[in-house]
Phi, psi and omega in degrees: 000092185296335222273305178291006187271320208231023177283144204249347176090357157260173170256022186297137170072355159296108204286087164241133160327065203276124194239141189221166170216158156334124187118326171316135194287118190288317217288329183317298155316295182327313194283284196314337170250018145276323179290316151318322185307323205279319219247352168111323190285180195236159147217141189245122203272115176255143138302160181276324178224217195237020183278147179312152173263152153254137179265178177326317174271012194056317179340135184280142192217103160300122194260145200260350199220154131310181171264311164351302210266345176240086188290174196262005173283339175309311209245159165269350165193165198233133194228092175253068164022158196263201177101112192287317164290337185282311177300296157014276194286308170289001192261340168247052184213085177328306184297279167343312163333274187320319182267031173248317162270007161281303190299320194311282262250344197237353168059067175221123194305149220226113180234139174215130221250135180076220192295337199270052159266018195259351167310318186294341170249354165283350193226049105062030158291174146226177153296141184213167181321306170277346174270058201300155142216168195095151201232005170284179146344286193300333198276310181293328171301352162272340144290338157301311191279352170245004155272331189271016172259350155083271189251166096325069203288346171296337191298313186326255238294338223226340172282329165287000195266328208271156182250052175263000000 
């Protein structure tokens, strides 16, 4: 595995996926894309389309993508927000599926903060080293430390089973 050979121990320049619907926990971004920010990566906040989201709190959120037009092969990691109407809304939205069990099956690390821990059982996962769940400190901080590990190579045997 050269790729694990050339791990720089950071995340600069790293690409992560925040994927939201209307309902979504706004304050949950926010935290994360400071905490990236912090750390040299980006994150570009996706959509069911390419219209702005509303948050949990009404607030309007300019979305930079659909999850369509930024397939998740695009990013280096994946982030979904809390929110009880957001999650709702991706757990019957095949395309959000898919690219969630796309990064799983691509071993890329994965956080999911709030209501969206009820995804691991619409997408029949488990939690794993790179499958953060939770949305405090200790949780970003283990996503950050399994984005800067590039893959999750432990996943592989259990990433072959998914059909992305």
């Amino acid at each position: 595995l050269s790729q694990a050979n050339l791990l720089s121990g950071d995340i600069k320049t790293r690409k992560v996926a925040i994927l939201a619907a209307n309902g979504v926990d706004g304050a949950a971004i926010a935290a994360l894309k400071k905490a990236l920010a912090a750390e040299g990566a980006h994150a570009k906040l996706l959509g069911p389309t390419s219209a702005p989201v509303t948050t949990a709190d009404g607030k309007s959120l300019a979305v930079d993508a659909s999850m369509e037009g930024l397939p998740s092969v695009a990013f280096d990691a994946v982030f979904v927000p809390g929110g009880a109407k957001s999650i709702q809304a991706l757990s019957g939205d095949g395309v959000a599926l898919h690219y969630l069990l796309e990064a799983y099956k691509h071993l890329k690390a994965i956080a999911l903060a709030g209501e969206a821990k009820q995804l691991l059982q619409v997408l029949k996962l488990e939690a794993d080293a790179g499958l953060i769940v939770g949305g405090d400190a200790k949780a970003l901080k283990a996503f950050i430390a399994a984005i800067a590990q590039h893959r999750v190579w432990e996943r592989e045997p259990r990433a072959k089973a998914v059909p992305a």
